[in-house]
C-alpha positions as CSV (number, residue, x, y, z in Angstrom):
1,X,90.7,42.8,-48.9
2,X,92.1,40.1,-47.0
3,X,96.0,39.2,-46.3
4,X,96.8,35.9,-45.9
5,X,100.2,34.0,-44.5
6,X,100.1,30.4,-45.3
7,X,100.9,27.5,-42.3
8,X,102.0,23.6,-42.0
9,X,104.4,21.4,-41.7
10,X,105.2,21.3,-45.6
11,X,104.8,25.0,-45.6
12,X,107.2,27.6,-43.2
13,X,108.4,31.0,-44.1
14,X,110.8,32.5,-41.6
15,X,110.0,36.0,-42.2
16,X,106.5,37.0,-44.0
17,X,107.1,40.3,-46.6
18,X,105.0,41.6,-49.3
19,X,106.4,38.7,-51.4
20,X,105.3,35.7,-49.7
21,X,101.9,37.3,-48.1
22,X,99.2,36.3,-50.2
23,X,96.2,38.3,-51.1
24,X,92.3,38.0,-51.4
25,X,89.6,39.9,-52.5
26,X,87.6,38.9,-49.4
27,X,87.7,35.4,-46.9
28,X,85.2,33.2,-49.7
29,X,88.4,33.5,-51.9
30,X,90.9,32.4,-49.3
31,X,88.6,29.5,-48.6
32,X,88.3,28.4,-52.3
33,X,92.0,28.8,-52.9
34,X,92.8,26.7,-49.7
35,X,90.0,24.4,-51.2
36,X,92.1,24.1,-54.4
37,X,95.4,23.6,-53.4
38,X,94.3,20.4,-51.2
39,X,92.6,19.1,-54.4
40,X,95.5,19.4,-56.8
41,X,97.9,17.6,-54.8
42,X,100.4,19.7,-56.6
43,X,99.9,18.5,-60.0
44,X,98.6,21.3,-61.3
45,X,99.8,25.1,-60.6
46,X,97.4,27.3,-58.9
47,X,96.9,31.2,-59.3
48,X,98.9,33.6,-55.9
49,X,98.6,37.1,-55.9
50,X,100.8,38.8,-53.7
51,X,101.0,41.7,-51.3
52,X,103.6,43.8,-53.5
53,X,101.4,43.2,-56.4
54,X,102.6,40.5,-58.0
55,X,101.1,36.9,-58.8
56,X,101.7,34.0,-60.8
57,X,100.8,30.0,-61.3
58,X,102.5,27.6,-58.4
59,X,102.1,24.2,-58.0
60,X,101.4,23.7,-54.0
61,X,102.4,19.7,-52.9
62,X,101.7,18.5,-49.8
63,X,98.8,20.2,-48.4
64,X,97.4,18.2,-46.0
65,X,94.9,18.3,-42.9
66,X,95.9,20.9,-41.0
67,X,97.5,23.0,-42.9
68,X,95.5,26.6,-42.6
69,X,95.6,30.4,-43.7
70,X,95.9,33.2,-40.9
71,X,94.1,35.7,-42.0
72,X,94.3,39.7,-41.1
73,X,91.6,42.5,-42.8
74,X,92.7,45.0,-44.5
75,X,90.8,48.5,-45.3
76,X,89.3,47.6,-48.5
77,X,89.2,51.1,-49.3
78,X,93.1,51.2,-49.7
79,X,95.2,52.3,-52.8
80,X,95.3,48.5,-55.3
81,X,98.0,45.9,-54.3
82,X,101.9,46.4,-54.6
83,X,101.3,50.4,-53.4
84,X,103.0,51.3,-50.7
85,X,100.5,52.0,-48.3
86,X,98.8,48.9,-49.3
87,X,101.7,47.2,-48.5
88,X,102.3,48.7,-45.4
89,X,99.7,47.8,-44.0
90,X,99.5,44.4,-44.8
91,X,102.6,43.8,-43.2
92,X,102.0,45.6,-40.5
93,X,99.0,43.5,-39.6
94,X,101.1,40.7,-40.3
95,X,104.0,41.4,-38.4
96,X,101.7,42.6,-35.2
97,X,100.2,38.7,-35.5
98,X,96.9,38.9,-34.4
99,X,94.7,37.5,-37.0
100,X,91.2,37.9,-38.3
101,X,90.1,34.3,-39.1
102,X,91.7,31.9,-39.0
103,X,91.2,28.8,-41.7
104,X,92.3,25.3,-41.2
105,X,92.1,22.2,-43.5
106,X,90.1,19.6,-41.4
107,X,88.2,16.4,-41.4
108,X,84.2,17.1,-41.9
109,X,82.7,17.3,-38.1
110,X,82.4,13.6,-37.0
111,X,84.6,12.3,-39.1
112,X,87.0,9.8,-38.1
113,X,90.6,9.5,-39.1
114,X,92.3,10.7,-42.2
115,X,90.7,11.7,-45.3
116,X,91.4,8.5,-47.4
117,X,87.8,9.4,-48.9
118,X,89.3,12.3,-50.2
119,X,86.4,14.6,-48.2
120,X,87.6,17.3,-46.1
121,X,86.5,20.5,-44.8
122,X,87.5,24.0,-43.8
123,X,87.5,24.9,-39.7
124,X,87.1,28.8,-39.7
125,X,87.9,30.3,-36.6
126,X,87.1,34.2,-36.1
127,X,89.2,35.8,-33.5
């Protein structure tokens, strides 16, 4: 399982809890979802799930390069989302900061300038 805070300009949360820390069921997810929500330019809404268990369809505008996923492991062997030990530790690796990996929306290597071509890729960094 893999706990996820979203960054960028367009995109700040103050104070990360079990309602704005998104899950995934492992770090292929987190990169199709960050895929996604760079596609659909925020016309369409786009399926969250949620630390404290809950989820829902949001429409995500203005994703743009640079805009990335921290992204903090979590024991997949752990009671299902929204329990509270689940919970706890998800924000607990949150709130510590040091993230797993570490994904950021990016031009495709050798790529010059902005992505008026619409291609882009994902940087993943593994710390």
């Amino acid at each position: 399982m893999i706990a996820c805070t979203f960054h960028g300009p367009n995109h700040f949360v103050p104070n990360y809890d079990e309602t704005t820390i998104e899950v995934f069921e492992n770090i292929g997810h987190a990169i199709s979802a960050l895929f996604d929500r760079y596609d659909a330019k925020g016309e369409r809404a786009l399926p969250v799930r949620y630390l404290d268990g809950m989820h829902g369809d949001i429409p995500f505008r203005f994703v743009e390069l640079g805009d990335s996923f921290e992204c903090y492991k979590l024991d997949g062997t752990a009671p299902p989302m929204g329990h509270e030990l689940q919970v706890n530790m998800g924000l607990e690796a949150v709130h510590m900061g040091v993230w797993d990996y570490r994904l950021t929306l990016t031009r495709p290597f050798g790529a010059n300038g902005i992505a008026t071509d619409g291609t882009v890729s994902i940087a993943v960094e593994k710390r």
